[in-house]
Legacy VTK file of the C-alpha trace (Angstrom):
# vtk DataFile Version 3.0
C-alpha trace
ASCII
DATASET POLYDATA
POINTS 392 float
-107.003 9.054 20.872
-105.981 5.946 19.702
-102.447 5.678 17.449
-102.843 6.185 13.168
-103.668 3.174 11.000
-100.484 2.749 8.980
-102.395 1.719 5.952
-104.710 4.757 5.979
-101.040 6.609 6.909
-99.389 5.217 4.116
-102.175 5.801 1.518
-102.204 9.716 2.865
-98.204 10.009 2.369
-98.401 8.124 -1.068
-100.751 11.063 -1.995
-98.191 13.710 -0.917
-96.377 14.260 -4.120
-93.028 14.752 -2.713
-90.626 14.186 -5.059
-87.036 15.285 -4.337
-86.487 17.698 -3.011
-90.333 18.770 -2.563
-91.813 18.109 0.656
-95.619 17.710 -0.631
-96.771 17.698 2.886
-95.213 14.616 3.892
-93.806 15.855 6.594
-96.628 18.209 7.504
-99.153 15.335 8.341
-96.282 13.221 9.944
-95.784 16.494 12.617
-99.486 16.412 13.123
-99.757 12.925 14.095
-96.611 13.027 16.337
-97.630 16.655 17.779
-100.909 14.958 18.911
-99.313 12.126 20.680
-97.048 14.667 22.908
-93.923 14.418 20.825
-91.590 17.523 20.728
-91.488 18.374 16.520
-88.940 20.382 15.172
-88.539 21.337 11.450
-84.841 20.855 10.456
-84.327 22.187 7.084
-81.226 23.060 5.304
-80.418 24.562 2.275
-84.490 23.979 1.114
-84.001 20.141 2.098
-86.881 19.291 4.457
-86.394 17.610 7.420
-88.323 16.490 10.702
-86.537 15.479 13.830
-88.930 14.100 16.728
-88.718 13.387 20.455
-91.194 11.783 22.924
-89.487 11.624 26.396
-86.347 13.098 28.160
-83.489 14.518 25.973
-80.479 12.716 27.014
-82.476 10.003 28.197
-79.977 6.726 28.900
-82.564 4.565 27.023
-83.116 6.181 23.503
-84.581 4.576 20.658
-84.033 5.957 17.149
-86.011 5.674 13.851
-84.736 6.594 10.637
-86.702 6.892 7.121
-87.363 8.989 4.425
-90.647 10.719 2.855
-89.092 11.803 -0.969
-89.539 9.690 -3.295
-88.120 9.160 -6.744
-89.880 10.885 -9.788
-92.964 8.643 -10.959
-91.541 8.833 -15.290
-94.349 8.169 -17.550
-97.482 8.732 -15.437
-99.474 7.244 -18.496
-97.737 3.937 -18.233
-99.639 3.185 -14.537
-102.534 1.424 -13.390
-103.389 4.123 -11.494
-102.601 7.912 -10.925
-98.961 7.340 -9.013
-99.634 9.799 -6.146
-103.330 8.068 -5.933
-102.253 5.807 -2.679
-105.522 3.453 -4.252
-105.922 0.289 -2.415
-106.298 -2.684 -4.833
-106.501 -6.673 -4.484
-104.718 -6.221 -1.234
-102.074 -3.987 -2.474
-101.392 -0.096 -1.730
-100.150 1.596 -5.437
-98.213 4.476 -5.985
-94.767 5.811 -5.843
-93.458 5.629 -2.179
-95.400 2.955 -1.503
-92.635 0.582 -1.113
-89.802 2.886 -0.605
-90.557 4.003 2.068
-94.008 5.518 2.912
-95.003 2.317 4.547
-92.021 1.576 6.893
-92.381 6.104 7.769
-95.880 4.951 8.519
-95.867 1.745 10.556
-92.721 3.235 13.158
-94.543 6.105 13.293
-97.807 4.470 14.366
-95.820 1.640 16.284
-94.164 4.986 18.334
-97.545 6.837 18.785
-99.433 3.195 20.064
-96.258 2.605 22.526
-96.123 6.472 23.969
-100.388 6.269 24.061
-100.586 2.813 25.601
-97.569 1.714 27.756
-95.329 4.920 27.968
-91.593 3.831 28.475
-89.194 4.984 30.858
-87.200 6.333 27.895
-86.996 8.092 24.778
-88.108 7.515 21.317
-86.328 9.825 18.375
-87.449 10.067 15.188
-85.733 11.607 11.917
-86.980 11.812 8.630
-85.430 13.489 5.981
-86.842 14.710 2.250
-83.536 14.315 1.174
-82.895 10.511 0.793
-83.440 9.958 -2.912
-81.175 12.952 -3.548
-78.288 14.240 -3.215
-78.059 13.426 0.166
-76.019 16.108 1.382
-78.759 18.255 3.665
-81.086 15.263 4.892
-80.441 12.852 7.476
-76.728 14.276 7.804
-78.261 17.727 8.806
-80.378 15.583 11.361
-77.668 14.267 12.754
-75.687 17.589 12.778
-78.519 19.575 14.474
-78.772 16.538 16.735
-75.479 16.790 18.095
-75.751 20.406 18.031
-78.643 20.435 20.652
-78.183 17.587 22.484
-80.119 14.640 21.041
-78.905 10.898 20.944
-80.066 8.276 19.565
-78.563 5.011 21.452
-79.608 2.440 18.509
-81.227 3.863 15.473
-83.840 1.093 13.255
-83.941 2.390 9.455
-87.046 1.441 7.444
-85.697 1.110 4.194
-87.525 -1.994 2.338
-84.725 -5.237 3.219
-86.958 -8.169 2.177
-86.612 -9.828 -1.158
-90.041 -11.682 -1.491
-91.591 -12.226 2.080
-91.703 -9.536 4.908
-89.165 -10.972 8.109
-86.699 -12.741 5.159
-83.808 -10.100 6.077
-82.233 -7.521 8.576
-79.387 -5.384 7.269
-76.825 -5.108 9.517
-74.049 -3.249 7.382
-73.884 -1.852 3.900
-71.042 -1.814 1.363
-68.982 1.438 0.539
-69.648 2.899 -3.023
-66.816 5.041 -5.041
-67.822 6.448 -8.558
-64.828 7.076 -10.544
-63.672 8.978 -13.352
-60.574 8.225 -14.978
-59.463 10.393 -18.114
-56.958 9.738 -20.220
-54.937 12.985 -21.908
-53.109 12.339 -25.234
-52.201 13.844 -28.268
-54.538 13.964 -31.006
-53.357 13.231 -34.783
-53.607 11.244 -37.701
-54.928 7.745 -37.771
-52.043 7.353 -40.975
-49.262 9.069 -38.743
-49.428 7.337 -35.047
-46.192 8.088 -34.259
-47.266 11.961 -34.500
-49.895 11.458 -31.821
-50.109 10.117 -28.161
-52.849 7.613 -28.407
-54.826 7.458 -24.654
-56.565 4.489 -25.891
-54.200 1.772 -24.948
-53.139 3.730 -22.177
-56.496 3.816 -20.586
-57.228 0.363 -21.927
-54.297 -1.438 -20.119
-55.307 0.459 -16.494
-58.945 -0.544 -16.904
-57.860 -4.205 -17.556
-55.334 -4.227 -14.789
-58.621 -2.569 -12.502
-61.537 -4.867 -13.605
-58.939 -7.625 -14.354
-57.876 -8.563 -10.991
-60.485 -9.357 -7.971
-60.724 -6.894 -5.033
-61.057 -9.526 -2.512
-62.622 -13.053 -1.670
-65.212 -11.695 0.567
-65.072 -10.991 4.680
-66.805 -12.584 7.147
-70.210 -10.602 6.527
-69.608 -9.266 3.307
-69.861 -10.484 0.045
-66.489 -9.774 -2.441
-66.045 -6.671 -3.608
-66.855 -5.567 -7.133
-65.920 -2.982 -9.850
-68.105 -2.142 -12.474
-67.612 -0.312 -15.745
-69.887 2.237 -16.860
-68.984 4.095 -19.549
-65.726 4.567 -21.809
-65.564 7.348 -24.216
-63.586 9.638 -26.480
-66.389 11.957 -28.099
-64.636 10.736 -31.686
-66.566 10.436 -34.474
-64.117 10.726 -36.909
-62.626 7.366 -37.961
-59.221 8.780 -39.370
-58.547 10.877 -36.339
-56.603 9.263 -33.140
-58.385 11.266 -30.194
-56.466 12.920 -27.596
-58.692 12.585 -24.743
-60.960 9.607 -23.853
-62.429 8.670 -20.538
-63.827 5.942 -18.339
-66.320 5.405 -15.777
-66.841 3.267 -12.676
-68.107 2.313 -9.790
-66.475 0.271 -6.869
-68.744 -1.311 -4.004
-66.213 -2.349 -1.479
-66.154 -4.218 1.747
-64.648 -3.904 4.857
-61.363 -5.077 3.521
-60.811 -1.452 2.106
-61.335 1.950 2.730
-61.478 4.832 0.440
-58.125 5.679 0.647
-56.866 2.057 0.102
-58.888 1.831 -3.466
-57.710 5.192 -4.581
-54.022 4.271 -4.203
-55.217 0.845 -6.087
-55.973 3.261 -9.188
-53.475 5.213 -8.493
-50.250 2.043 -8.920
-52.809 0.656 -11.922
-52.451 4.265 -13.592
-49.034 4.483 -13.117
-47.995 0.599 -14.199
-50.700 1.482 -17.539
-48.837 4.581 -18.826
-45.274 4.152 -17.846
-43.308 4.838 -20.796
-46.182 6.597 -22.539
-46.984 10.162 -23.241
-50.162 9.715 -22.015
-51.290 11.152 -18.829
-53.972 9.549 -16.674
-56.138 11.659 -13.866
-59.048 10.673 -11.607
-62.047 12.042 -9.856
-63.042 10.191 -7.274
-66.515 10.527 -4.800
-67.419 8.555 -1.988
-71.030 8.247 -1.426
-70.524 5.951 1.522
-67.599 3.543 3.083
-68.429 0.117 4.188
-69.737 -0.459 7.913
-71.361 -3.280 9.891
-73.632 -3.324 13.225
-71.711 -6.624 14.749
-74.574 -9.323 15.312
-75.025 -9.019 19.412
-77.845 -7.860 21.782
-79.696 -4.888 19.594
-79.398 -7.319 16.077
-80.474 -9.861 17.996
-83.467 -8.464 19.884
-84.654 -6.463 16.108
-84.349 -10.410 14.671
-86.417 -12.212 17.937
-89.265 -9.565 17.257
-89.404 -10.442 13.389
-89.479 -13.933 13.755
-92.417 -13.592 16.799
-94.581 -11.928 14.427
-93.584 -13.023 10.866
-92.655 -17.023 12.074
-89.223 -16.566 9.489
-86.282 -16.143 11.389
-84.484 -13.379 9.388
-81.088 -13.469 8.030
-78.590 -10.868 8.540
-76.921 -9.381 5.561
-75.187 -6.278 4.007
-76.329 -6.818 0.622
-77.672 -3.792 -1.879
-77.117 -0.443 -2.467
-76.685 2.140 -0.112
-78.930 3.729 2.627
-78.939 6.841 5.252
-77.845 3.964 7.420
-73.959 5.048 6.244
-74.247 8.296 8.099
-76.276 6.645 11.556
-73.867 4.325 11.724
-70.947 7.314 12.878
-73.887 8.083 16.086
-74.995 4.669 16.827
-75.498 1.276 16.249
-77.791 0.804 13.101
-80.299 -1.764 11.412
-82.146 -1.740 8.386
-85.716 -3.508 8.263
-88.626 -2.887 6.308
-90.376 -4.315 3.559
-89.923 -6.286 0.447
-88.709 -3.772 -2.196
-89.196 -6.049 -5.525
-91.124 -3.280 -6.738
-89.435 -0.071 -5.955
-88.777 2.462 -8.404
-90.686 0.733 -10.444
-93.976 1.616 -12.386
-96.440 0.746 -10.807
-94.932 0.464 -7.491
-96.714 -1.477 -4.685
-96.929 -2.904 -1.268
-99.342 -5.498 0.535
-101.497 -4.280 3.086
-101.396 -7.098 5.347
-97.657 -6.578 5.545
-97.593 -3.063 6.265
-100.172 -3.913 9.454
-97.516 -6.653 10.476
-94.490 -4.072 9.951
-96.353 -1.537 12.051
-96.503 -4.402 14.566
-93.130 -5.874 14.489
-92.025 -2.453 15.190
-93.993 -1.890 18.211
-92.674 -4.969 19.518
-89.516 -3.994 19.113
-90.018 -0.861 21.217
-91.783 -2.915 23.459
-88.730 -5.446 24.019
-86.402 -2.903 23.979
-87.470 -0.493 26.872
-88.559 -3.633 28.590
-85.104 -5.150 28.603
-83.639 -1.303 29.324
-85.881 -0.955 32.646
-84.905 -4.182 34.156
-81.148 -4.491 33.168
-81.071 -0.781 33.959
-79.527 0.165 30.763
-78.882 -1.606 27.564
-75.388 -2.167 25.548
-75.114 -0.511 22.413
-74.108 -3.460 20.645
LINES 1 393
392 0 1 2 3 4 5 6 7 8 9 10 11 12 13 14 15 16 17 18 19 20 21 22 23 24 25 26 27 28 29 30 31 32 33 34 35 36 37 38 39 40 41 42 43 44 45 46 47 48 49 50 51 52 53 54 55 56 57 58 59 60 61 62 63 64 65 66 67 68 69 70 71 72 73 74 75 76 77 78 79 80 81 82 83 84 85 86 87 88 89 90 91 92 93 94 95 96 97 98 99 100 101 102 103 104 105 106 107 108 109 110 111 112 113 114 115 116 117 118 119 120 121 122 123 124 125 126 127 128 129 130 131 132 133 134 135 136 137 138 139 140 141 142 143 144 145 146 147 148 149 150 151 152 153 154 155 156 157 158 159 160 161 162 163 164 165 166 167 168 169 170 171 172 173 174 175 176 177 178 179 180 181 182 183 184 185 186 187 188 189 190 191 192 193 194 195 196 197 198 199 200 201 202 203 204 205 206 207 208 209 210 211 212 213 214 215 216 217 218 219 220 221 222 223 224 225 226 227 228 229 230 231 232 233 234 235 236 237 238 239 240 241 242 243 244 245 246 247 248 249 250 251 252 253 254 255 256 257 258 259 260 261 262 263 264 265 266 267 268 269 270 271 272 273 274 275 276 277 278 279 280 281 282 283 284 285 286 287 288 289 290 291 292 293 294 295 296 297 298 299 300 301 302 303 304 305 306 307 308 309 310 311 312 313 314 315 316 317 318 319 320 321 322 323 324 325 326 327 328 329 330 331 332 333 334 335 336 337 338 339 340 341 342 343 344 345 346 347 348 349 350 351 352 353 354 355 356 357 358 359 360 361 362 363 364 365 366 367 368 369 370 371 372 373 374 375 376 377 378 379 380 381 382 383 384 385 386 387 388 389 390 391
């Protein structure tokens, strides 16, 4: 039986509506396709997060090739407002529409059919894992981090994991991700005491107060940059008292914002950043400045050696574009591989995810599919006759 066309694949996912956190029967059809090929499925689902975790070959294997994507996809908003039904997967002037298609049916689809042609056709002397979570566009919290827990808990390795979230900005092979910025979301309040706007020196005005430590925060750069990374930045989000009263100081008024960092800091360095700026903004003052602080990821970077460099040699054989490496964007699943194994991100170009009307090219999700294969093709190649590959 010959390995799944990833465009039909695709267009069968995109019709699974499985918006977080329902499944939809994405991962359903994915288990029957990898069942058939002789993979070992198992359903790892926690707290009603859907997961799939799949293994062709030995467990333990010393050669052990990971993939890493996601099946949920963001809600579709105004289903009116598309071309198209959003879960229709309808092929159109060479495109595939509909939510997912972008982000990241296709990339689930090509790796999958790149694993099933490789296992079918020219089985390695290895292993090839596959995890794919429902949980990407979520919270987060019970997706590919219960993968990796139940992993470790039975066994299972990945020794380089390949994540197919989309990385190209216009043409497919234009970029490899090889590291992703750290995000912190912040919430800094600012406690007072309310009074009259006639009578300030009755009332402890947070305003200033929470003023000054924003200006000393966004004020002042975080950095200049690293050798892979772009600077750091800080954002503001939000500022707000809840006053609608314009005689009455308020006594409380907050601020948000977000921090994407670098590998110049760490979590702990930023918070005790906010902490000095808190304490320089309200020495002196009655006013009282907290913070909540979440991490949804800190900074990390897959060094450019043998794995980066074999990923980049099979995108430039079948695109012709020699890809760049970069650590650009948002964040990704990749920030929880990254504490197994060394990880990459490549997949396709994401102008239009999230978006109405989301879509993908067909031709480029044949050539993904490909690239992929190749990949797995070079790497247990290279594994047999060096006997076993670096992790770097």
């Amino acid at each position: 039986m010959n390995a799944p066309d990833p465009v039909a694949l695709t267009a069968d996912l995109v019709r699974c509506p499985s918006v977080t956190p329902e499944e939809g029967g994405a991962l359903q059809l994915l288990q029957r396709h990898l069942l058939d090929a002789g993979f070992v499925c198992t359903r790892v689902d926690r707290e009603g997060t859907p997961n799939l975790f799949a293994r062709w070959g030995a467990r333990g294997h010393r050669s052990s090739f990971g993939f890493n994507g996601h099946t949920d996809v963001v809600p579709p908003g105004d289903a009116a407002a598309w071309s198209d039904n959003p879960f229709s997967g309808v092929i159109r002037d060479g495109r595939l529409w509909g939510r997912g298609a972008a982000d990241m049916k296709s990339a689930v689809a090509a790796f999958v059919s790149a694993a099933i042609a490789i296992v079918r056709e020219e089985p390695p002397d290895g292993a090839i894992l596959i995890a794919i979570t429902g949980d990407e566009e979520g919270p987060a919290r019970d997706g590919t981090r219960a993968l990796l827990d139940w992993m470790e808990a039975n066994g299972e390795a990945m020794q380089v994991c390949l994540v197919g979230e989309p990385t190209c900005p216009e043409r497919l092979g234009e970029m490899i991700k090889i590291g992703r910025r750290g995000s912190m979301n912040v919430v800094l309040t600012a406690s007072g005491l309310q009074g009259h706007v006639a009578y300030p020196h009755r009332a402890a005005n947070p305003l200033p107060v929470l003023v000054a430590a924003l200006h000393r925060l966004a004020g002042t750069a975080l950095d200049d940059g690293t050798a892979h990374f772009d600077a750091s930045t800080l954002a503001l989000t939000s500022i707000d008292t809840g006053n609608t009263a314009g005689n009455v100081i308020p006594g409380r008024a907050m601020a948000r914002f977000n921090i994407r960092f670098n590998d110049a800091h760490s979590p702990d360095s930023l918070r005790a950043m906010i902490e000095d700026a808190c304490a320089e903004a309200s020495a002196g003052t009655d006013v009282v400045l907290t913070t909540e602080v979440s991490v949804s990821g800190e900074a990390f970077l897959t060094p450019p050696g043998a794995f980066t460099s074999l990923v980049a040699r099979a995108v430039e054989t079948e695109t012709g574009i020699a890809p760049v490496f970069s650590t650009s964007g948002g964040t990704s699943d990749a920030r929880f591989i990254r504490a197994h194994c060394p990880v990459v991100e490549f997949g396709l170009v994401g102008r239009t995810m999230h978006q109405i009307d989301e879509h993908v090219a067909v031709d480029d999700i044949t050539r993904l599919r490909d690239i992929y294969r190749r990949i797995l093709s070079d790497w247990f190649r290279e594994s047999a006759s060096s006997g076993a590959h670096r992790a770097g």
